[in-house]
N, C-alpha and C positions, 0 to 999 in steps of 0.2 A: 909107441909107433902111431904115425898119424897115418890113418885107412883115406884115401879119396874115394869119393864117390862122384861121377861124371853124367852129368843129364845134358842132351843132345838140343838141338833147337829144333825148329819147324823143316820141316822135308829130311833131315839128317838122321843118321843112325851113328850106331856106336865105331863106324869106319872113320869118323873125322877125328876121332882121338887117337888113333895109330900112335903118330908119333911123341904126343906129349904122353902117353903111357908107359912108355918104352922109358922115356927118360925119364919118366918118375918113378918107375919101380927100378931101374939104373943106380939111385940115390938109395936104393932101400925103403923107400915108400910103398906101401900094399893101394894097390887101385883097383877100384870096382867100376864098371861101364853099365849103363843102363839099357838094357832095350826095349824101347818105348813101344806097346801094343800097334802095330799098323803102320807102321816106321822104320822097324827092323825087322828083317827075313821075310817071309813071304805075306801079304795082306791079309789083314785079319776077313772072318767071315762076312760080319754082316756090320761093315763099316759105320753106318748110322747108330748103333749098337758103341762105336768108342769116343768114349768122351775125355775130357779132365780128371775125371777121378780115374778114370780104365788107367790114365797115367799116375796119377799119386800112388794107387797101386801095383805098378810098376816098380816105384822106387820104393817104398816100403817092402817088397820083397828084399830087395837088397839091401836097406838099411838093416833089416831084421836079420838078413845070413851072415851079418858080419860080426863077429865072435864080441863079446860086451865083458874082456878082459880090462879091466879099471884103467890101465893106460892104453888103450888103444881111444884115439881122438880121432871121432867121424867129420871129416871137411866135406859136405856135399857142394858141388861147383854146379849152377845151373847156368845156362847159354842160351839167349835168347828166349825164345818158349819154354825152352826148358825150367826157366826160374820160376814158372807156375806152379808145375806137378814137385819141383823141390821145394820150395816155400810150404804148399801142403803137405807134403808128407813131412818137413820137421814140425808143423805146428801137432801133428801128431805124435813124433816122438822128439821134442823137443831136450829131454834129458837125456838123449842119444849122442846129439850133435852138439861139435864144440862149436865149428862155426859155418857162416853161408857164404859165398862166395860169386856176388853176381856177376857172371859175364856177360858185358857187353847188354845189359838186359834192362827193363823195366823194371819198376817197383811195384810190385802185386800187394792188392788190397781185396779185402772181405766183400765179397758179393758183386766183385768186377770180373766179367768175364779178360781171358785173353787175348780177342781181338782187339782191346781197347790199346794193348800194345804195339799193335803190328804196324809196322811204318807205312805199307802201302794205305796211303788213303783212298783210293778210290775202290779199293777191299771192302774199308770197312764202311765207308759212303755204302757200298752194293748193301752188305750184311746189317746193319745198324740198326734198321729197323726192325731184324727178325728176332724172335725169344722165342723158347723150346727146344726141339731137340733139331740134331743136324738135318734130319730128313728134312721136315720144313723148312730148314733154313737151305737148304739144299733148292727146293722143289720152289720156294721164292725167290732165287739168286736169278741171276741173267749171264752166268759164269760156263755154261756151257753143260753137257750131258755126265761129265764127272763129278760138279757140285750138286747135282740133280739126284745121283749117289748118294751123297752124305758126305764129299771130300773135297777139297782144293786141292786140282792139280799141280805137281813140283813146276820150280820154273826152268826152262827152256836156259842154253846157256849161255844164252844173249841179256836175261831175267836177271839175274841174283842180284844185280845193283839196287834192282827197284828194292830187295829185300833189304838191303845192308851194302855200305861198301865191300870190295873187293880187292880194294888198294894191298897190294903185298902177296896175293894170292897166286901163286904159280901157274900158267895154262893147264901144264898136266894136273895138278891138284882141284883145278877148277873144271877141267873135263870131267876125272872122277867123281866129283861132289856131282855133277850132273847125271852122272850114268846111276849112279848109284841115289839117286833122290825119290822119294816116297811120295804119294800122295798124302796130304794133311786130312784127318778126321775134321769134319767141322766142327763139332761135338766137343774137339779139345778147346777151340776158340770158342765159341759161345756159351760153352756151361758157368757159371759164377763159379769163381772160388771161394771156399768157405772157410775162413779161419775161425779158430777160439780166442786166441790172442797169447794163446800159449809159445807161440814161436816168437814173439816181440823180445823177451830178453838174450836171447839167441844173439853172439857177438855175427858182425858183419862185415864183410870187404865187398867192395865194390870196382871190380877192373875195368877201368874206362880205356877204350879205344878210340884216339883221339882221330883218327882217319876217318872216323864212321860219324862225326860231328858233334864227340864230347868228351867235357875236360874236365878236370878238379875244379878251375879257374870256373869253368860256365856253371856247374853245381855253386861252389861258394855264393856266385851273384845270383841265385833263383834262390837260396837260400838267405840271401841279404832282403831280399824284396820282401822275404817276412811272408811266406806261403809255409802256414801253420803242417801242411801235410810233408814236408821235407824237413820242418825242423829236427824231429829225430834222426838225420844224419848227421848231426852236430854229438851225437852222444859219443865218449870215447870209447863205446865199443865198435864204433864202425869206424873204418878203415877205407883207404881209397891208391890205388897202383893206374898210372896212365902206361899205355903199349901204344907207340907212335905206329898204329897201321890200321886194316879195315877191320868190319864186322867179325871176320873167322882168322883168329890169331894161334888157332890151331893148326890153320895149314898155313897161315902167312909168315908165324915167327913161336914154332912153337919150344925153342929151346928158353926163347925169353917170358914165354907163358907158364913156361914149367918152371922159371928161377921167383916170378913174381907169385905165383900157388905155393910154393914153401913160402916162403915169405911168409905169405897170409895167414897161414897155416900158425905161424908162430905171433901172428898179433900185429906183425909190420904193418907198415903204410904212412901216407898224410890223414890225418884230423883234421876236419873241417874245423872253422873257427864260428864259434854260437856269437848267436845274435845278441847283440848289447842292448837288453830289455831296457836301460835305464837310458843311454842314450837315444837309441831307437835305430831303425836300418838307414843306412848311408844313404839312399835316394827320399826319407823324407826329412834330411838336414837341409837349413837353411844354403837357398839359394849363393851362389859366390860374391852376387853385385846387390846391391842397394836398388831397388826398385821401384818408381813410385806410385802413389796410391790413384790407382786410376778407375773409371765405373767399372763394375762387372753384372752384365746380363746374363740371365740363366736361360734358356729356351730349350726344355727337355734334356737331350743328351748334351747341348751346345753352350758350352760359354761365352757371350761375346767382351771384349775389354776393349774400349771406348776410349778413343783420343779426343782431347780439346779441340774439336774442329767443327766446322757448320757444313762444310759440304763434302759429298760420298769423297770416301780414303781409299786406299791400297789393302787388303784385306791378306794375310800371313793364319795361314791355315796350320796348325802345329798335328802331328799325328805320331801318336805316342807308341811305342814299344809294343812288349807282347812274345808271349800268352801270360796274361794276367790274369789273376782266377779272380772267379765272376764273384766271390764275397770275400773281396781284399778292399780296406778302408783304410784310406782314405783312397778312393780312385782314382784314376791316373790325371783325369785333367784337377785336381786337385795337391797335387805333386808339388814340389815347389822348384824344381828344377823347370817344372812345364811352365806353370803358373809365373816364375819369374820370365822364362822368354817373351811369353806373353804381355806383359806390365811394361816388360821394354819396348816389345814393337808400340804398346798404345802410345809410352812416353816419344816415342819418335815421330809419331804422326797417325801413324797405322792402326788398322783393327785387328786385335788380335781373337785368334778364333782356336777354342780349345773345344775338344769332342772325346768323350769314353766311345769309343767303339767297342761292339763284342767278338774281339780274341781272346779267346781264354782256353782256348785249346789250338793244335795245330790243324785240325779241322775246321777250324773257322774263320779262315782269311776271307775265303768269300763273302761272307755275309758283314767282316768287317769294312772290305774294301767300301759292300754297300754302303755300311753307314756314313765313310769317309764321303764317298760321291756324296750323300745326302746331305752332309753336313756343309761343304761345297754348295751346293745350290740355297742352302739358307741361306747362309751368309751372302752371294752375291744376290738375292732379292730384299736384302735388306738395304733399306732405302740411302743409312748413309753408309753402306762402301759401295764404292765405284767395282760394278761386275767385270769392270776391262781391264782389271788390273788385280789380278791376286796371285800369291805364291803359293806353295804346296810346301812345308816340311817335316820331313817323316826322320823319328828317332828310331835305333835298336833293330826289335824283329817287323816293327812297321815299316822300313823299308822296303817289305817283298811288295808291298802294296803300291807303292811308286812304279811298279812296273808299268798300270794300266796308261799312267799318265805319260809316261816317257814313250812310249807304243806310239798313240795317237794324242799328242797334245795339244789341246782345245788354244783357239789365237787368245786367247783372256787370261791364260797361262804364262806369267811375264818371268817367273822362275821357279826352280825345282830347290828344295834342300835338301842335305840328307848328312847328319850328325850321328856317327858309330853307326853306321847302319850294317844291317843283313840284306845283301845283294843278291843274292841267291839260295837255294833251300838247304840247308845243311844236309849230307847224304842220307841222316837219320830219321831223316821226317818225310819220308815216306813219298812227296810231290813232287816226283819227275817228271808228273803228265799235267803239272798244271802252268797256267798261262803268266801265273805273278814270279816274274823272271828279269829284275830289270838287268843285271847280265847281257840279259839279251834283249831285251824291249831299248835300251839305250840306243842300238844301231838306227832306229827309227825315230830318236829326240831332236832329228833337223839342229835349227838354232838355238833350240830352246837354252837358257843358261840353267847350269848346275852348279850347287854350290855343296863343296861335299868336305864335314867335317873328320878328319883321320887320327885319331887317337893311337901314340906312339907305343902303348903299353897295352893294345886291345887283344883278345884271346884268339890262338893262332885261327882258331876253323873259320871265325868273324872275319878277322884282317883276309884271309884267302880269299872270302867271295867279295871285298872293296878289291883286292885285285885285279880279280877276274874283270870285274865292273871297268876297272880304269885299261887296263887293258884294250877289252873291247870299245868304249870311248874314244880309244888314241888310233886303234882302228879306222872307226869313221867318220873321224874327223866333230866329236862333239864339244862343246864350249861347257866343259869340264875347268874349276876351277877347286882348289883342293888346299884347303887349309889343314895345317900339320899343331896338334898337339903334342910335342915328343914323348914328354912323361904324363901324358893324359891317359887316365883307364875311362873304361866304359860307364860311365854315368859321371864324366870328371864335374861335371856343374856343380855336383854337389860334394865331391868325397877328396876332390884335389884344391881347395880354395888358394890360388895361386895367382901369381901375376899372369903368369901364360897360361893359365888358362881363361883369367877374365880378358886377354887382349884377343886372345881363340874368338871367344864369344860375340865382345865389340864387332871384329873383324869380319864374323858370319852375321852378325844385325844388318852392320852397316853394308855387308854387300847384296844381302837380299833384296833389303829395302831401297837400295841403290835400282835393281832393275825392277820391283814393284811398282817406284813411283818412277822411274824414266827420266830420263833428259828432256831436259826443257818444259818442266810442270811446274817449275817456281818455287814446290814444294819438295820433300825430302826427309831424310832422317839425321841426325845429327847434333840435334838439341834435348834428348830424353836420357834415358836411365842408361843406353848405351856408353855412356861414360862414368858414370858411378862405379865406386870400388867399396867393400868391406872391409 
């Protein structure tokens, strides 16, 4: 018999499981529900007093009352928060548990606390800098007299998005998750979890809710980019179930949460596909086009790539993807997908301008955008590009950062690009209160030209925010131009070496460079590596 064990997320008690209990003990499955200290039934005493462990302890009561008959196989499910205090408690009893089951959850690591999960950013912006116990982080917050407590209050039932989508969630179902919501211990988000490493062999499923902004597909490619901390989800003991809806598939769809938990239970799912050591990740294979050998200046973070020319050019500013972690080698403007855009703009007349900026987490667009501005102002005070004439093109998850420019575009601003890009924040990262939106900053791009590359095979949650984007473009009337890759995926520069995709490419050179260098300057693009094929 397989026993469930069910651990609750942040503000939730064991009321959200209602109905996937029902239908799992329906099937003959034995189910255990957790109730997490200060969470469920009345508040505990002295709230600054519950931390992360108050919860591992929690579930180890439970793991422990459930009988250790030789077939009986313990599946602990943790949700959201919840996969903190379950991760802990099987690294302690590790020969207990067949397998783990993350909902909808982060991947908890040794001496991370669990705010570093929590999607709202501007949470963990408040808390980030505090260490200790919840009292002080309490009595340092600026969150009002019940974080002063030692708690973060539930959210209001206007709130739950900023937590998680709520795509599928029923009014009634989502009134009650409101009435019935707890204050959160600060104490559970800030204490470090502490692993041994005894839980690592532990088989894994991971159910992604693709409503909430993740997919099999977007793990595969953060797995491809060669981030040493995800390759262990390539091992065949982890498993992977996508539910087309939001954050809580307990109350949104929970007859098909309860069919994908058997499942799990028996070892199903997709297997990610591991990285080809010998060949290497798909975005650092050779470029699609032939490119030619043109200068390359280094200036700190800034590459510049030098056209045969004597007087200031057109300058093509490239801004790379993201979150890239901060000791990934070879870095981004080193890429060869980037590095060839670049070799083509110089071969065409132009300066091509490549910059590592610091995204590497979803916390850090701010400081990325800065480096973009910054890198922007190099290059137009360098003597040979012409400052009246530069483009802007952002790949990937560097598109939020397009927002600023599409907002208020500087007249020196001759075009925008934007290839696969992320138009807006996926629901799961937490910034619904922040400004890099171009969604919505487009309504204010006047004439500016965009030049926007669409990838026919891009990942659903990705393709929904270029909607949104063209959408609202057609709206206000913006000089939206849109090149279509049909069977292009996300990084096709490199992984689709195709005729349509090198004519994609041509096609976005030559139309940038078209309003970089403008009508009637004599000069132009035309004669570089824009026409070269592999």
């Amino acid at each position: 018999m397989t026993a469930f064990i069910l651990v609750s997320g942040m503000f939730t008690g064991t009321h959200i499981w209602q109905d996937t209990v029902a239908r799992l003990t329906a099937v003959g499955a034995e189910v255990h529900t957790v109730a997490l200290t200060g969470l469920d039934g009345p508040r505990a005493a002295d709230d600054s007093a519950v931390d992360l462990e108050t919860h591992i302890a929690d579930v180890l009561a439970v793991v422990d009352s459930v009988g250790t008959a030789e077939d009986r196989r313990i599946v602990l499910v943790g949700h959201d928060y919840g996969i903190h205090p379950a991760v802990g408690a099987a690294d302690r009893r590790a020969e207990r548990i067949e397998r783990i089951v993350y909902l909808d959850s982060g991947l908890p690591r040794d001496g991370v606390p669990a705010l570093a999960a929590v999607p709202d950013q501007s949470l963990r912006d408040r808390l980030a800098g505090t260490a200790g116990t919840a009292a002080t982080a309490g009595t340092a917050a600026t969150g009002g007299a019940e974080e002063a407590q030692g708690v973060l209050p539930p959210p209001a039932l206007d709130e739950w998005a900023r937590w998680g989508s709520i795509a599928g969630v029923p009014e009634a179902a989502l009134d009650r998750l409101t009435a019935l919501a707890a204050p959160q211990p600060l104490g559970t988000l800030l204490q470090p979890l502490r692993l041994t490493g005894a839980v690592d062999p532990v088989p894994t499923t991971g159910v992604l809710c693709t409503g909430n902004g993740t997919s099999i597909e977007l793990i595969q490619m953060l797995v491809r980019l060669g981030d040493p901390a995800l390759r262990p989800l390539t091992d065949p003991r982890v498993t992977f179930f996508e539910l087309p809806t939001g954050h809580w598939p307990m109350l949104s769809c929970p007859a098909e949460l309860t069919d994908v938990l058997l499942r799990a239970a028996t070892g199903e799912g997709h297997r990610l596909e591991p990285v080809d050591d010998a060949a290497g990740p798909g975005h650092l294979q050779p470029f699609l086009m032939d490119v030619p050998d043109v200068p390359r200046e280094r200036h700190g973070n800034v590459d510049l790539y030098l056209p045969d020319a004597e007087e200031p050019r057109p300058a093509v500013v490239f801004v790379h993807g993201g979150p890239v972690p901060a000791d990934a080698r070879p870095t981004p403007r080193d890429w060869p997908g980037l590095t060839g855009y670049a070799r083509c703009v110089a071969g065409d007349g132009a300066v091509g301008v490549l910059l590592d900026h610091r995204l590497h987490d979803l916390g850090d667009y701010e400081r990325a955008a800065a480096d973009v501005a910054a890198a922007v102002e190099l290059a137009r005070a360098d003597p040979r590009v012409d400052g009246d004439r530069i483009a802007l093109w952002f790949f990937s998850g560097g598109g939020l950062i397009a927002a600023d420019w599409l907002d208020a575009p500087p007249a020196w601003l001759r075009c925008l690009a934007a290839t696969y890009p992320v138009l807006a924040p996926l629901p799961n990262w937490g910034m619904s209160e922040t400004r890099l939106r171009p969604a919505r900053a487009v309504a204010n791009a006047g004439d500016l030209p965009v030049v926007l590359t669409r990838v026919g095979r891009e990942m659903p949650e990705i393709a929904a925010t270029v909607e949104e984007f063209l959408a609202a473009a057609k709206d206000r009337g913006a000089d939206v131009e849109v090149i279509d890759v049909p069977n292009g995926h996300h990084g096709f520069e490199t992984i689709d070496v195709t005729d349509e995709s090198r004519a994609a490419v041509r096609h976005a050179i030559r139309t940038v460079l078209g309003h970089a260098f403008g009508p009637g300057t004599g000069t132009g693009p035309g004669t570089g590596a824009g026409a070269g094929t592999r």
